[in-house]
C-alpha positions in Angstrom: -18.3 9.4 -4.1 -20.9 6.9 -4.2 -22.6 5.8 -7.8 -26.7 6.6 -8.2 -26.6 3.0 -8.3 -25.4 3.0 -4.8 -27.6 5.3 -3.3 -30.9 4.3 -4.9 -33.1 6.0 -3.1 -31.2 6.4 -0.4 -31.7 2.6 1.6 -28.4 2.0 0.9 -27.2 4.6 3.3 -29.7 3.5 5.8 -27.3 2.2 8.6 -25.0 4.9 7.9 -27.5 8.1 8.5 -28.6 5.7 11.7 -24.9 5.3 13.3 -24.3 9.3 12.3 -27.3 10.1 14.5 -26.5 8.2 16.9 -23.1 9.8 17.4 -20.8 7.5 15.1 -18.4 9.7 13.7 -17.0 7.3 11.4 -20.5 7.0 10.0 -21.0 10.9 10.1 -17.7 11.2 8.1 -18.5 8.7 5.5 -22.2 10.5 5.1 -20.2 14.3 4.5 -17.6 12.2 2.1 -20.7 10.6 0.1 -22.9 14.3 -0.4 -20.7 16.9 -0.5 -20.8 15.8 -4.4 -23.9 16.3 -4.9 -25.0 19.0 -2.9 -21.7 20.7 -4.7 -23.2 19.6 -7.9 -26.7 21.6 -6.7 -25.0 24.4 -5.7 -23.1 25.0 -7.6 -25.1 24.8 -11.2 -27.9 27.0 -9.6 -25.2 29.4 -9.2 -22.8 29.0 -12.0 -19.9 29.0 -10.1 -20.7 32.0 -8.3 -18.2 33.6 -5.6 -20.9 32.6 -3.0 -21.1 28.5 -4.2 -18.5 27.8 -1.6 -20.4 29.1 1.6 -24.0 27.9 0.2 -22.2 24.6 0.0 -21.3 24.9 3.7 -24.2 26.2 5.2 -26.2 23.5 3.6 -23.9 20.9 4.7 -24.3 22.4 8.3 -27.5 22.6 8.7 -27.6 18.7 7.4 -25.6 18.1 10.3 -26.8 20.0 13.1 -30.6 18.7 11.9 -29.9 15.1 11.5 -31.2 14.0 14.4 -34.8 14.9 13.3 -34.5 13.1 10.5 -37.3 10.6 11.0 -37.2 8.5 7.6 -33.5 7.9 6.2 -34.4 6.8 3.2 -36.0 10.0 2.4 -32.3 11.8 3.3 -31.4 12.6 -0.2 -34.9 14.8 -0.8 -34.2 16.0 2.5 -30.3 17.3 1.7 -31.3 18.8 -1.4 -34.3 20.9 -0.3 -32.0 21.7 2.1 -29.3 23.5 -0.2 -32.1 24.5 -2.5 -33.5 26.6 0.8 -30.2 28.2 0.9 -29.8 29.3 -2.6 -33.1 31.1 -2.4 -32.4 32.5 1.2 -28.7 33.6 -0.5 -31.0 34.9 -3.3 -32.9 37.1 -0.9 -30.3 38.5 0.8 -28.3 39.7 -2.2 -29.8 42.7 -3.5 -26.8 45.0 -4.5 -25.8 42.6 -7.0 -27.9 39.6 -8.4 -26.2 36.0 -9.0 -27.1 35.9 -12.1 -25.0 39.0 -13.3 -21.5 38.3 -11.0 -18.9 36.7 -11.8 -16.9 33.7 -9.8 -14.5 34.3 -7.3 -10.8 35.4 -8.4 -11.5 35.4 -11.8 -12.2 31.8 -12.0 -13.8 29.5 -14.5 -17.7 29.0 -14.0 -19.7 26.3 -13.2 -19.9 25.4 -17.1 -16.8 25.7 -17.9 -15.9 23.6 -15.2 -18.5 21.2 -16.0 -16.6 21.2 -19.5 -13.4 20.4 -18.5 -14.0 18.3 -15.5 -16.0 15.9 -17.5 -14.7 16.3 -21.0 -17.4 17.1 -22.2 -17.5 17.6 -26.4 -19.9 18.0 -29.3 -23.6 18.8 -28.0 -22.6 17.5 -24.5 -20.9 20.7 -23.8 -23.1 23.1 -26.0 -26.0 21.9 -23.1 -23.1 22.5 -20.4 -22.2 26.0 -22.2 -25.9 27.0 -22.8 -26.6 27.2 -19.0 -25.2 30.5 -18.6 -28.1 32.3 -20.6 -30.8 30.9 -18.0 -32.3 33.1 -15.0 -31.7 32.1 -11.6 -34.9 30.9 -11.4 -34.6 28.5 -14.4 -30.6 27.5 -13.6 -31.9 26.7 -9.7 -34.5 24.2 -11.3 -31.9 23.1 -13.9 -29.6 21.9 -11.3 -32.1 19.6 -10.2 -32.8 18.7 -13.7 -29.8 18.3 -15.0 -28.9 15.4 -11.9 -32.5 13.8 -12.2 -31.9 13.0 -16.1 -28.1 11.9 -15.3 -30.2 9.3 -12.6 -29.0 11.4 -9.1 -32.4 12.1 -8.5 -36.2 11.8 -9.1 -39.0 13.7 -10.1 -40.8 13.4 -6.7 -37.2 14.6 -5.1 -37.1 17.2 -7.4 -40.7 18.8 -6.8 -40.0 18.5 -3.3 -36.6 20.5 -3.4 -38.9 23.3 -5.2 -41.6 22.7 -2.8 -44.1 22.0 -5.6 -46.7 19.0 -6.9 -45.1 16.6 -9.2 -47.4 18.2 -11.7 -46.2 21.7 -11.7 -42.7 20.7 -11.8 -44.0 19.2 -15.0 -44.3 21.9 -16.0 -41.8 24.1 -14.5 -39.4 21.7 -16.5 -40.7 21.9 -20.0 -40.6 25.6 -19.7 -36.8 25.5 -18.6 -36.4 23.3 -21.2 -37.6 25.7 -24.4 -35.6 28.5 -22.9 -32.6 25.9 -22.5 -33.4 25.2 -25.8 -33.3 28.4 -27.3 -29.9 28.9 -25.3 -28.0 26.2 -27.2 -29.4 27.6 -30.7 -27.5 31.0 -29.3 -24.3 28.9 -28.1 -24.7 27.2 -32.1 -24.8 30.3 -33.6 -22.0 32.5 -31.7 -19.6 29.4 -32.9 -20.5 30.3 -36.6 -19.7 32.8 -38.9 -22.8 35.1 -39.4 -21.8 38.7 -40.7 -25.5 39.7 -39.0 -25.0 38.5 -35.7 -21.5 39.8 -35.7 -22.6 43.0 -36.5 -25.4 42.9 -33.4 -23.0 41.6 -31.1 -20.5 44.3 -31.5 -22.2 46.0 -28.4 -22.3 43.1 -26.4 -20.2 43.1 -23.5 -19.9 39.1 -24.1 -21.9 38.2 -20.6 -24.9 36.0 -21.2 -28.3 38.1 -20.3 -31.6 37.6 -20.3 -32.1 41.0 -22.3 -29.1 38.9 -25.0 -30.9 36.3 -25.0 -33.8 37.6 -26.1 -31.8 40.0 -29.0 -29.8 36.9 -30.0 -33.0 34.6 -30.0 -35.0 37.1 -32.0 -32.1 37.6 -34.8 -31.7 33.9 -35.0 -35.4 33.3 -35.7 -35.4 35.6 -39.0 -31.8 34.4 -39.9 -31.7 32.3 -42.8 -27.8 31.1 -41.9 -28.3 31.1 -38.1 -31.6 29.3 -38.4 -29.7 26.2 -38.8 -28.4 25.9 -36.0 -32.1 25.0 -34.3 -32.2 21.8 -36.6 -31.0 18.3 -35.9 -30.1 18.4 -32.5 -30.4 15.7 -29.6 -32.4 16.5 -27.1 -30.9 17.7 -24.1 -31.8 14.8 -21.6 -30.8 12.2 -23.9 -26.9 13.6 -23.7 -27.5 14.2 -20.2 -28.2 10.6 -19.2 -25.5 8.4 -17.2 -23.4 11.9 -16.8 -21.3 11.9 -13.8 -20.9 14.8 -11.4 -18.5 17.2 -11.4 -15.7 16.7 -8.9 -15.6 18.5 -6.0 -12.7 21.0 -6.6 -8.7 20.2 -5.1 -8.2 22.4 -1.9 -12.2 22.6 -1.3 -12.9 23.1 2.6 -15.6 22.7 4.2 -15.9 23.7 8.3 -18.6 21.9 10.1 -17.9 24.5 13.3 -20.0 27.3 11.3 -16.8 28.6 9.3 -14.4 28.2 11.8 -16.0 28.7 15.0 -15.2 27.2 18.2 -17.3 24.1 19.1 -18.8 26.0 22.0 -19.7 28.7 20.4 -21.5 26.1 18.4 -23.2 24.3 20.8 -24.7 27.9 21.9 -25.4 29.2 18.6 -27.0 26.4 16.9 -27.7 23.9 19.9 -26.0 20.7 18.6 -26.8 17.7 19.8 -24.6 16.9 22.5 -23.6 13.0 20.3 -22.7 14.7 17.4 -20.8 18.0 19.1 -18.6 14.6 20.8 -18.2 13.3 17.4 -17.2 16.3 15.4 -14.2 17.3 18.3 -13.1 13.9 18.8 -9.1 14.4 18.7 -8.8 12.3 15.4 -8.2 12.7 12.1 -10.6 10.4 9.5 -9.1 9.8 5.8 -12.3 9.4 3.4 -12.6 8.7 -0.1 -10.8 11.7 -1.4 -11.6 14.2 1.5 -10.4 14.8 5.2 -12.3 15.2 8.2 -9.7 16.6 11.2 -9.9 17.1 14.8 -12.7 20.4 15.2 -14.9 19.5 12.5 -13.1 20.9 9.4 -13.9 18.7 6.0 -10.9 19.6 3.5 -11.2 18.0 0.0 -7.4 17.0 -0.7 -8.4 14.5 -3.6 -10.7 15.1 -6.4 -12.7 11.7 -8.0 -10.9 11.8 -11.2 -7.1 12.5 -9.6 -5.2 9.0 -8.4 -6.1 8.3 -5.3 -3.0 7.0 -2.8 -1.2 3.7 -3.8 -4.0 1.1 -2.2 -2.0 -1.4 0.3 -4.1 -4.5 -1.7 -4.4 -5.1 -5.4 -7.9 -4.5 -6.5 -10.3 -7.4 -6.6 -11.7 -6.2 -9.9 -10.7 -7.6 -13.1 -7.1 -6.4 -14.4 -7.3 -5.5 -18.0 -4.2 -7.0 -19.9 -0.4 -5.7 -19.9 1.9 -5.0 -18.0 3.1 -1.0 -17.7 5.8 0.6 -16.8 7.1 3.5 -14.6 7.3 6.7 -17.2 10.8 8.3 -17.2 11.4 12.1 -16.9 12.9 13.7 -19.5 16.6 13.3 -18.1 16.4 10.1 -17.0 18.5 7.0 -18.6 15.8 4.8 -19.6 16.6 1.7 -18.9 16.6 -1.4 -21.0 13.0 -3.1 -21.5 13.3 -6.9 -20.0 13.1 -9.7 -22.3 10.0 -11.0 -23.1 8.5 -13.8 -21.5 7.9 -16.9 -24.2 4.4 -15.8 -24.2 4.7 -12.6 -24.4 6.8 -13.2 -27.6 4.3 -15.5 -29.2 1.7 -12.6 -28.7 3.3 -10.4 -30.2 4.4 -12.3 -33.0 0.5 -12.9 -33.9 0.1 -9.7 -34.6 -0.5 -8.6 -38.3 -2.1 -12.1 -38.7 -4.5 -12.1 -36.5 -6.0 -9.8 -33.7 -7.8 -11.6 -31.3 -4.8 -12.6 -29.4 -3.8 -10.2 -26.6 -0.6 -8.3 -26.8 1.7 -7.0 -24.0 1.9 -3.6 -23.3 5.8 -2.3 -24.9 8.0 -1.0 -22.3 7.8 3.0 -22.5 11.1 3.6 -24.4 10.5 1.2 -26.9 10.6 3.5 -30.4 8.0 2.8 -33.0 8.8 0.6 -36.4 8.1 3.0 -39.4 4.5 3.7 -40.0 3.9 2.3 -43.8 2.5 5.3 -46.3 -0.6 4.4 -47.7 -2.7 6.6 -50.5 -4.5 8.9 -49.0 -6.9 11.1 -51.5 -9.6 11.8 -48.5 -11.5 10.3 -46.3 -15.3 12.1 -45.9 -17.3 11.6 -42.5 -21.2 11.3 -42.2 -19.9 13.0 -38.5 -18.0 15.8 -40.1 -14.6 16.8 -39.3 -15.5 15.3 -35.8 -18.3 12.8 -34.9 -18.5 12.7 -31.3 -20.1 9.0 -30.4 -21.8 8.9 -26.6 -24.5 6.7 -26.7 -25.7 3.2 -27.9 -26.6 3.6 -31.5 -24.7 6.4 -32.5 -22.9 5.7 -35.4 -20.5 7.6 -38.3 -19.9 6.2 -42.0 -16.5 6.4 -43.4 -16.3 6.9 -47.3 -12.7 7.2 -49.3 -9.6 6.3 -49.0 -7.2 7.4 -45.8 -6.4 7.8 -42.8 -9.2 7.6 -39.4 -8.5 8.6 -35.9 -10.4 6.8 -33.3 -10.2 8.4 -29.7 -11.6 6.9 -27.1 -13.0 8.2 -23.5 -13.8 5.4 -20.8 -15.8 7.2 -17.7 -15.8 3.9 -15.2 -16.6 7.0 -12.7 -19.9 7.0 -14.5 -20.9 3.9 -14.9 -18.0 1.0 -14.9 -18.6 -2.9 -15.5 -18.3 -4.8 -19.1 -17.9 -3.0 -22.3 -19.5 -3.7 -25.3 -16.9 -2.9 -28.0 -18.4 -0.6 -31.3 -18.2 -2.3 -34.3 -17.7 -1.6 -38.1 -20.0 -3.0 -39.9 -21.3 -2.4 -44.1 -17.9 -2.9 -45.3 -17.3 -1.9 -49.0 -13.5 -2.3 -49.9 -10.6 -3.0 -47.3 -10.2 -1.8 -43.2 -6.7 -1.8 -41.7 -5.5 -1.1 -38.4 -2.4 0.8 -38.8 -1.2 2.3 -35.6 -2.1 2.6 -32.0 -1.1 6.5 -30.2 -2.2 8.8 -28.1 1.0 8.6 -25.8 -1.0 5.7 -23.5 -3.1 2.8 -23.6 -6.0 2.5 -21.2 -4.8 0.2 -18.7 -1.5 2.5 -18.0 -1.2 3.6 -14.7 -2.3 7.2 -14.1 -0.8 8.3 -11.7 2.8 7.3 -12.7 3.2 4.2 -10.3 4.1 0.9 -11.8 1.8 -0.9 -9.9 -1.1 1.7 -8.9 -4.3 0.1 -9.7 -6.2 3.3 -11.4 -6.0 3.6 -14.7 -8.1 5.1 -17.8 -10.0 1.8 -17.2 -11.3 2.6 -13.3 -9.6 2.5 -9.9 -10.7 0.5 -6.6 -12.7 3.4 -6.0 -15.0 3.5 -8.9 -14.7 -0.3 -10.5 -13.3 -1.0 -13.3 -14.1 -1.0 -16.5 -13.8 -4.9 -18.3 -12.7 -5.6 -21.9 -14.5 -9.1 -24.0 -12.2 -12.0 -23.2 -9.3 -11.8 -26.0 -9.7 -8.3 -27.1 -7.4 -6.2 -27.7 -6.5 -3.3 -25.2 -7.3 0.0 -26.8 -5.2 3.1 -26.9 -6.2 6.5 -26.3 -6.1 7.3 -30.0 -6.2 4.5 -32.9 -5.5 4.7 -36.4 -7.3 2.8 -39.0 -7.1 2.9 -42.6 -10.3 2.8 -44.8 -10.4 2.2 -48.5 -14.1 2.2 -49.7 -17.1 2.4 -47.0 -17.9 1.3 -44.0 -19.7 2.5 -41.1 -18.0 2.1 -37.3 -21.0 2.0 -34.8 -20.9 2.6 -30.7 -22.8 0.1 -29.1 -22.6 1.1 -25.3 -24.7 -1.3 -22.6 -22.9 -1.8 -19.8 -19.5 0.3 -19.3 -19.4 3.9 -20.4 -17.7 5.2 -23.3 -17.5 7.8 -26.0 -15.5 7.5 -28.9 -14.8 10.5 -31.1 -14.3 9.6 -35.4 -11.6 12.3 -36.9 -10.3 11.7 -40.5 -6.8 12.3 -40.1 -3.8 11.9 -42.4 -0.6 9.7 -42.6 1.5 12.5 -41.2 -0.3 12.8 -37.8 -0.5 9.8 -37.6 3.4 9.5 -37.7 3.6 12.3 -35.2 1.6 11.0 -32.7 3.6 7.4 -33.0 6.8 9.7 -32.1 5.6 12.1 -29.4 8.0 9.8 -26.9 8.5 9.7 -23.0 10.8 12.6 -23.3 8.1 14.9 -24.8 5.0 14.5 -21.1 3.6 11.5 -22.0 3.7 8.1 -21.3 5.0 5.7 -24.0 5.6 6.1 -27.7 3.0 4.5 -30.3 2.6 1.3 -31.1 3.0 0.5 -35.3 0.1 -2.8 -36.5 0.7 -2.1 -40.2 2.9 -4.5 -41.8 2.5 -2.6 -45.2 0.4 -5.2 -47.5 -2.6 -7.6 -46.9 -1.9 -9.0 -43.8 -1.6 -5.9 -41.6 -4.3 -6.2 -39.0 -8.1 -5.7 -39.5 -10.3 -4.5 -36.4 -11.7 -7.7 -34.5 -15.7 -6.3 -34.9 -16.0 -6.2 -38.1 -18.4 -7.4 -41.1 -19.2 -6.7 -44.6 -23.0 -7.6 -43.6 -25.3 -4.8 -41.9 -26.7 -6.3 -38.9 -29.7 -5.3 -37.3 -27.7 -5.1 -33.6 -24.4 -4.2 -34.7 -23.7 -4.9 -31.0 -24.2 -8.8 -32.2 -20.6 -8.6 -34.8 -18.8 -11.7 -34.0 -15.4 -11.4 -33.1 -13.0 -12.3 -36.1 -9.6 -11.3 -37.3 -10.5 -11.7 -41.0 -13.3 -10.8 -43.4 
């Protein structure tokens, strides 16, 4: 799957769409391997996951290929491939009249298009209340939402998009805004159904709980002369802002797509659709070509036997890309021996032997068995959040201020699949009192191996695939989840520019702390916690941190003291 960045507007595939049309499968199969994203993405948003996503998906991706050749401008292939599939959700539109799109349900009882947009991306906080709020638009609105939704996240443009409608620039203008309000209004109904109204329990008891235009409007109209629901239409971030830099949603495991119009022979093809005799040749060459995550065999059929965010197979090379720091280890089953961690080189030894003085020395990652020291048991009256219970952090800027004195959970989300490259660490800044990092959990740290391998090269910081994402020279790796203990103020800001992270701000306590130290090898995951408290003054402090309030908090020096 190629990065916006990648496909610009399209110049970068240039060569490519010429070789296809000339007859060069490899170039044909690297053109369905770079698309099918997107046009997936299209089709399946306008649709919401509807039983027919799949075969919209494939006639669109057909008709690219059997109309290739009278492609006159590549660089104009990506307006092109999306008016395209946008032709075939209407024409799919048309021809459904016993039941509408809007009101079906997906295929075999599974998840929609937001809900898989929720899980797929881990999506949290108003993120997926935009994701979730999709299901109360019309067709009409979640066909121009699709296109939308990918021109905010930098997939597309807004000439693209007008032309995939088939209207001026200006009347997508204003096409958009009107989506917008009612998008709008649909998040204030996602807000509301998440709280505790007695009113709006007492409406919905009739409600069959599938999202409507006619419960829309109900749910919209109680909410307006609600005093408690009203609420939930204040202080919200605008939906394009947490749309920006979102990536697309994989491509689901098992997806196949038959470029011989659903399984036809290639004659009847050629008959049927008249395909050019260079790229009937192509498709039925006896080969089979591997592609990044997908499969193009012998008769044309495209299966999907890798999604984006699995492992993809072991590469025969180590990446060129930056490694981040550490060295992991192969995860034991549950039964297995676990055999005895090798002594530590010399350095390793003196790295780990810095820490609880300082933190700007790098550790080595622990072998996977190694049990946690005892986590030391601070006070821990409360901790209150300017974020709440859960501040979810997405975007330069963002920030949360921690006030009392306990226990914080930082947990962090890397996307290199979005937008890898060099990441600016957040930073606590304001301090009032004292900030300790206690413990680092979460079961692995960023640079382990996902897909089990001692040597695989993708991790929770990128694969060779997407690039990786690169850590400040001499910081330390992060965990999934860290601990940090906070007695007085401060305020821990995100300060995202180049990689992209979220971070999400829990106050926690001592005890799940403890537990998430201990949830060992033998319990799914990969390697126990690691324990940085030493129990007094000299237990580590987080390396971006300063009692000052900067005006870039993205400028904190790094320093292991205050």
């Amino acid at each position: 799957m190629s990065t916006n960045a990648d496909r610009g507007d399209g110049r970068h595939w240039h060569a490519t769409i010429a070789a296809a049309q000339a007859g060069d499968r490899q170039a044909l199969d690297e053109l369905v391997a770079g698309w099918l994203p997107l046009v997936y993405n299209v089709v399946g948003r306008a649709l919401n996951g509807h039983a027919d996503v799949d075969d919209v998906v494939q006639e669109t991706m057909l008709r690219a290929v059997d109309h290739l050749g009278s492609l006159r401008d590549p660089d104009s292939f990506r307006s092109w491939l999306v008016a395209i599939a946008m032709r075939q959700i209407r024409d799919r539109a048309r021809r459904r009249t016993t039941q509408p799109l809007g009101d079906s349900v997906p295929a075999d009882g599974a998840a929609d298009f937001a809900e898989l947009t929720v899980l797929k991306l881990q999506l949290e906080g108003e993120r997926r209340e935009v994701a979730e709020a999709v299901r109360w638009l019309d067709d009409e609105d979640r066909q121009l939402l699709s296109l939308w939704w990918l021109e905010v996240a930098g997939e597309l443009s807004r000439r693209e998009l007008a032309a995939a409608v088939g209207i001026s620039r200006q009347h997508a203008a204003v096409r958009v805004q009107r989506m917008k309000e009612r998008l709008e209004t649909s998040r204030s109904i996602v807000r509301a159904l998440d709280g505790a109204c007695p009113g709006l329990r007492d409406l919905t008891a009739r409600w069959n709980g599938r999202p409507d235009s006619v419960w829309r409007k109900r749910l919209a109209r109680h909410i307006r002369g609600c005093g408690y629901c009203g609420d939930t239409r204040t202080s919200v971030v605008p939906a394009e802002r947490l749309l920006v830099g979102i990536a697309l949603v994989p491509v689901p495991l098992g997806f196949t797509l038959s470029l011989a119009l659903g399984g036809k022979t290639a004659a009847a093809a050629t008959t049927t659709v008249g395909w050019s005799a260079k790229l009937l040749t192509a498709l039925t060459k006896p080969a089979v070509a591997v592609t990044a995550g997908a499969t193009i065999a012998a008769g044309g059929a495209y299966v999907v036997v890798q999604t984006p965010d699995a492992p993809p197979p072991r590469a025969a090379v180590a990446p060129t890309a930056p490694r981040t720091h550490g060295s992991p280890h192969p995860a034991p089953s549950a039964t297995a021996t676990p055999t005895p961690a090798p002594s530590p080189s010399p350095t390793e030894q003196k790295a780990a032997a810095l820490y609880g003085s300082v933190v700007d020395a790098v550790d080595s990652a622990p072998a996977r068995d190694t049990r946690p020291a005892e986590l030391p048991h601070r006070p821990e009256p409360g901790i209150t959040s300017t974020g709440g219970r859960q501040a979810v952090m997405q975007h330069r800027g963002d920030s949360v201020t921690l006030s009392g004195q306990g226990y914080v959970l930082v947990r962090w989300q890397i996307s290199p699949h979005s937008r890898p490259g060099a990441l600016v660490m957040p930073s606590w800044t304001g301090l009032d009192g004292r900030l300790f990092h206690v413990a680092s959990a979460g079961g692995r740290r960023m640079d382990d191996p996902l897909d089990g391998t001692s040597d695989g090269p993708v991790s929770g910081m990128g694969g060779p695939d997407t690039g990786y994402t690169v850590l400040p020279p001499g910081t330390q790796q992060m965990w999934q989840n860290e601990y940090f203990y906070v007695d007085g103020t401060v305020t821990l800001t995100q300060n995202e520019r180049g990689a992209d992270y979220g971070i999400t701000v829990f106050p926690t306590t001592w005890q799940a702390a403890d537990d998430d130290l201990r949830r060992g090898p033998d319990q799914g995951v990969i390697r126990y916690g690691l324990v940085r408290d030493t129990g007094d003054d000299s237990t580590p402090v987080p390396q971006y941190l300063t009692r000052a309030t900067p005006g870039d908090p993205a400028t904190v020096p790094q320093r292991s003291r205050v």
